[in-house]
N, C-alpha and C positions, 0 to 999 in steps of 0.2 A: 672703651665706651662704645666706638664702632661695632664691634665686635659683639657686643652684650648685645644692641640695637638690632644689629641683621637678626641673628639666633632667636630675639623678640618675634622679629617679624616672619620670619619664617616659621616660628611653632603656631605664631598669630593665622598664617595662611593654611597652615597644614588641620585646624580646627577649621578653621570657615571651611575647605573643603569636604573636610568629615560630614558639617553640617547640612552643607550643601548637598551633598550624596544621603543622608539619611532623610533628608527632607523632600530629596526627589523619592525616594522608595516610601515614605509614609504617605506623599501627595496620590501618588498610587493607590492607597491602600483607602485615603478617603473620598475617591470618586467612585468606591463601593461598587468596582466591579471584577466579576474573573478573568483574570489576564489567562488565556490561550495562544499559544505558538504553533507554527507550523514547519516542517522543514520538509524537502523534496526538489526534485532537480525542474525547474521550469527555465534552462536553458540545456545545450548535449544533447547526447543520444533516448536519454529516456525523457526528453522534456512533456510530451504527449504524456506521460503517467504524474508526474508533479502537477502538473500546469491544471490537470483534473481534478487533482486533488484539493489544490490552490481556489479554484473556483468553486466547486459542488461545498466545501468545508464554511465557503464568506455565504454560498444561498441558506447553508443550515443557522449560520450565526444572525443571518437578517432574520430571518424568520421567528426565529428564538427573542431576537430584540425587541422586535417588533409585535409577538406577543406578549409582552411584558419580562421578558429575560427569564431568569433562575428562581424560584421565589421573589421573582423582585427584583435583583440585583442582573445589570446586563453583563455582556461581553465583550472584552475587548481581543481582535483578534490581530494576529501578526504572523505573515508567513515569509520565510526565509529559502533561497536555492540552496542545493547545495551539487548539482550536476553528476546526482548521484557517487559523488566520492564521499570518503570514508572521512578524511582530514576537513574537508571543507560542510561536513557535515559536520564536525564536532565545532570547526569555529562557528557556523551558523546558530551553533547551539548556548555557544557562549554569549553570540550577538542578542539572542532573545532570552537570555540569563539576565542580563544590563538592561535589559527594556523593562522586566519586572515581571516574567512569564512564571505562570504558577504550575500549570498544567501544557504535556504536548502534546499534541496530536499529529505526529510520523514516529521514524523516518517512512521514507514511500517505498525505497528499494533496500533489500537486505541488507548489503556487508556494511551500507553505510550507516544503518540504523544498529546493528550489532555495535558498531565503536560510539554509538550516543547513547545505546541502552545501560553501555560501560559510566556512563557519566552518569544519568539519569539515576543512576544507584547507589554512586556514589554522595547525589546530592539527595534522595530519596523524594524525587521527583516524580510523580504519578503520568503515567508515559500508555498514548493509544494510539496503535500503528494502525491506517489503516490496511498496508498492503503487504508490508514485509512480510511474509513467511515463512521465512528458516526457524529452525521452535527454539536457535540458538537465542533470540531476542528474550525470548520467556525464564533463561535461567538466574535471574535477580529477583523475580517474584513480584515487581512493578508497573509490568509491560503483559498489557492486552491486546490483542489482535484483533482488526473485524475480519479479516480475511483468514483464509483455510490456513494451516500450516501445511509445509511443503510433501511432507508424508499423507499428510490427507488428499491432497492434490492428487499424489502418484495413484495412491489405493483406489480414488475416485475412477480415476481415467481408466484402470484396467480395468476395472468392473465396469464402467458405463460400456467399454467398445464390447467386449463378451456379451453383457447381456443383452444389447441390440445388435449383435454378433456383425459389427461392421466389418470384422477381420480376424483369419486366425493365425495368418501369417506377420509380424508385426517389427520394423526397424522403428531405433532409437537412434535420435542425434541429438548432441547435447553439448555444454559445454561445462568440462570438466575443474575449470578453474574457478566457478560462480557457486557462492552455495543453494544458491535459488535450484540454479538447472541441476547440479547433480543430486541434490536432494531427493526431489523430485524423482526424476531418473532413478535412482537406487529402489524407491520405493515402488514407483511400476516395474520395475522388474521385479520382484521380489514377489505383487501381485499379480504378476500373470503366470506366473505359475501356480500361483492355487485357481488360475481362470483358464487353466487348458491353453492359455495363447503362447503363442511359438515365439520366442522372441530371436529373429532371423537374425538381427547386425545391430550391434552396439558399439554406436561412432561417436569418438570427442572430437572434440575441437575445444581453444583456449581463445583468450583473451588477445593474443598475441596471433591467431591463426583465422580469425572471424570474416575474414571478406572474399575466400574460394571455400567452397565447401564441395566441390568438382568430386575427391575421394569420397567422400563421406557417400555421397548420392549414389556415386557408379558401385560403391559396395553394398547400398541397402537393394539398388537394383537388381543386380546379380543374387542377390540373396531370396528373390521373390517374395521381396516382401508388398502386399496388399497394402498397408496403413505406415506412415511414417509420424511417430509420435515425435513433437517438439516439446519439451519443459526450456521454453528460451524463451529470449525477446521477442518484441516486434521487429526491431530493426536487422536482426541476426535472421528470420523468417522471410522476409524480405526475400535476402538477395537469395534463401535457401529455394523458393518457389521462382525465382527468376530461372535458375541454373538448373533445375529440373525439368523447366519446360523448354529451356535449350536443348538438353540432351534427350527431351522424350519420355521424361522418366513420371508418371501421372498417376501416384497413387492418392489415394486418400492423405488427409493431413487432419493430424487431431494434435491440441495443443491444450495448455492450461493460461493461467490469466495474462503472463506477460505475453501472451499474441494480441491481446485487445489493445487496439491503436492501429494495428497493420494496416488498415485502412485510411490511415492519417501521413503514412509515408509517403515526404515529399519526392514526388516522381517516380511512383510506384505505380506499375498497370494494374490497379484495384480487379481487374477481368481474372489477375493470377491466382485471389486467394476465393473464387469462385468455388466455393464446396468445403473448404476449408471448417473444419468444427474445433471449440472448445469450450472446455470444463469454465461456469463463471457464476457466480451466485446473481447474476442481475441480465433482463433482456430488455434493451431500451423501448422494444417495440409488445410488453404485455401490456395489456386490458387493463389493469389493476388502477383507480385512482391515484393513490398514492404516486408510483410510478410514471403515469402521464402527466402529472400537474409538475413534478419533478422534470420532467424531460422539456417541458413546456418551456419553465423558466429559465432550464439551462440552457435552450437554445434562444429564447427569445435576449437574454442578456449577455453570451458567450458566441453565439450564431454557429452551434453544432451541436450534434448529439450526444448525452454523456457516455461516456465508458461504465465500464465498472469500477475502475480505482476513484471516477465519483460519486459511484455511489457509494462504496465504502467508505469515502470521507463523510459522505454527507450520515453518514450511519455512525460513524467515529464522534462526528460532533453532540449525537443527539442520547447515544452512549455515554459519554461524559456527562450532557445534562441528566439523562435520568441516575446515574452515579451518585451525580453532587445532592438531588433534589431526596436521594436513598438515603443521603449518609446528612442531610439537612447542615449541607457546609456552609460555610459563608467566606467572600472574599479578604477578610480581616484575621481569616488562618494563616499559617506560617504554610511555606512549602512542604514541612515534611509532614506536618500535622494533618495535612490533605491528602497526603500521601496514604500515610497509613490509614484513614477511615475511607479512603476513595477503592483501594484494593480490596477491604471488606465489603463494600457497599454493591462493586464490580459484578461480583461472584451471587450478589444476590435481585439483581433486575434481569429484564425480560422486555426488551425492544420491539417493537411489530417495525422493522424495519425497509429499505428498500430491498435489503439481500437477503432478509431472512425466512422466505416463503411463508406458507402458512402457520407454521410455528412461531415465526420470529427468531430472535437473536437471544444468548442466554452464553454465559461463561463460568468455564472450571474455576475454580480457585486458582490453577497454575494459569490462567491469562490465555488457555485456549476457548477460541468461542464455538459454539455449537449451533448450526445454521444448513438448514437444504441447498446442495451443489443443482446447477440446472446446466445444461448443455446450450450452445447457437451456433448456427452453420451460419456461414455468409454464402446471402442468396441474395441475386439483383442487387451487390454494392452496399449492403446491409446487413449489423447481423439480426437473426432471427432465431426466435426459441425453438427447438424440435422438442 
């Protein structure tokens, strides 16, 4: 009779739980809004690229709310670290899987977004990265990008330095173990030679080699090279322009987006990346309305000026809304059911966004976007549009 008794009660429990988990996921479902997640590292080395993305992502959601949401229906947003790792992104993902997230918007940096794009497809989860760039995220068919891919990047940069012939003599440094950097990397090389540019020294460095870069320098120098292109971080830039103006060595430095932030390095002589240019679809300092009223906010509620990985979020959030409002979704869909009309719907809007210049924002059916690259040098401790 004992025994009958427990078995009772324990299947007794094992239902009330059931219930109690379908009753939290339907209580969800009747405060009739789009649940949104976030993920990106806002502690670590890339925290300056999450932590942007983290804020610019809650200004676009206020905004949206506070004009009346989606059709009507608001947003609920929820952002998660993940310190740019690969694991601790995928548990971030699972964390806002259990919250009741419909749609994502990351991961922020590649390889970690690669192992969540793996999941997001598996669950056919509707997935918009603002920053990743490797075009590996795009091979599920789920995942949109606002940012360039890393081929785009590279093609970009060789042609921008040729046709403003900043340099024809030209070193790479990079890091071989990243698929951001050597992406990238592979593809300016590849385009400077249909750009006549000389490509003088082609230097790696790894994940496990990042804090001398003494060789890398003294061989781009010997090599006479004019320009030193980075496809790298901020933080790997850093000490790369510390150690050059130790040895003397003063060329030009042209980079792609993960240099935006170098100016945010704690205890970094901002004087070093004085002249410093790169490739970014967004200049915190244009004329354009949109853009100021955006800069405005983000400093007056954050106390700095945005990057470009927030404007790309903030372009990421407003992407989704014009999506959902194409494909006329409603928060009462299933995850995959929004999945598959949010990927058609993708392919068929047209954003006037922060990074999209005078065209706007517009995407393939494969989840690349289509959007005008702009260049900025840092002049006076700022960057600025050339």
């Amino acid at each position: 009779m004992k025994r009958a008794v427990s078995v009772l009660l324990v299947a007794a429990l094992a239902v009330s739980s059931l219930a109690a988990c379908g009753s939290k996921s339907a209580s969800k479902r009747e405060d009739d809004k789009f649940y949104i997640g976030g993920i990106g590292p806002t502690t670590g080395g890339a925290a300056i690229y999450g932590t942007a993305v983290k804020n610019a992502a809650k200004i676009a959601v206020d905004e949206i709310n506070e004009d009346g949401g989606i059709d009507g229906h608001k947003i609920e947003y929820k952002f998660e670290d993940d310190q740019s790792d690969a694991e601790k992104s995928v548990n971030a993902y699972n964390t806002l899987k259990d919250w009741g997230m419909q749609v994502l918007l990351g991961t922020v940096t590649s390889t970690p977004c690669v192992a969540v794009a793996d999941k997001t497809a598996q669950d056919n989860m509707f997935q918009v990265t603002p920053s990743a760039s490797t075009t590996d995220v795009l091979a599920n068919g789920n995942v949109f990008q606002i940012c360039f891919t890393d081929p785009n990047q590279g093609t970009a940069s060789a042609q921008y330095i040729a046709e403003n012939k900043l340099a024809s003599k030209v070193a790479v440094i990079y890091n071989s173990s990243d698929v951001y950097s050597s992406g990238i990397s592979d593809k300016f090389i590849e385009e400077a030679k249909n750009e006549k540019l000389d490509v003088v020294a082609t230097e790696a460095f790894t994940e496990d080699s990042k804090t001398d870069f003494s060789t890398q320098l003294k061989k781009a120098q010997d090599s006479g090279a004019e320009l030193v292109f980075l496809p790298i971080y901020y933080t790997e830039a850093s000490i790369i322009l510390k150690q050059a103006d130790t040895m003397g060595f003063a060329p030009k430095f042209f980079g792609c987006d993960g240099l935006d932030g170098i100016l945010s390095v704690e205890n970094f002589d901002t004087s070093l990346a004085e002249g410093v240019m790169l490739l970014t679809p967004f200049a915190a300092d244009a004329d354009d309305e949109a853009t100021q009223n955006f800069v405005k906010k983000y400093k007056d509620e954050f106390g700095e000026v945005p990057n470009q990985f927030a404007a790309d979020a903030y372009d990421g959030i407003y992407s989704i809304k014009a999506a959902l409002e194409k494909a006329e979704a409603t928060p009462d869909m299933s995850v995959s059911d929004l999945c598959d009309t949010l990927k058609e719907a993708m392919s068929e809007v047209t954003i006037q966004g922060l990074t999209g210049g005078d065209e706007g924002l517009n995407w393939e059916p494969t989840g690349e976007v289509n959007k005008q690259p702009k260049a900025v040098i840092i002049k006076d401790g700022t960057y600025t549009a050339m």
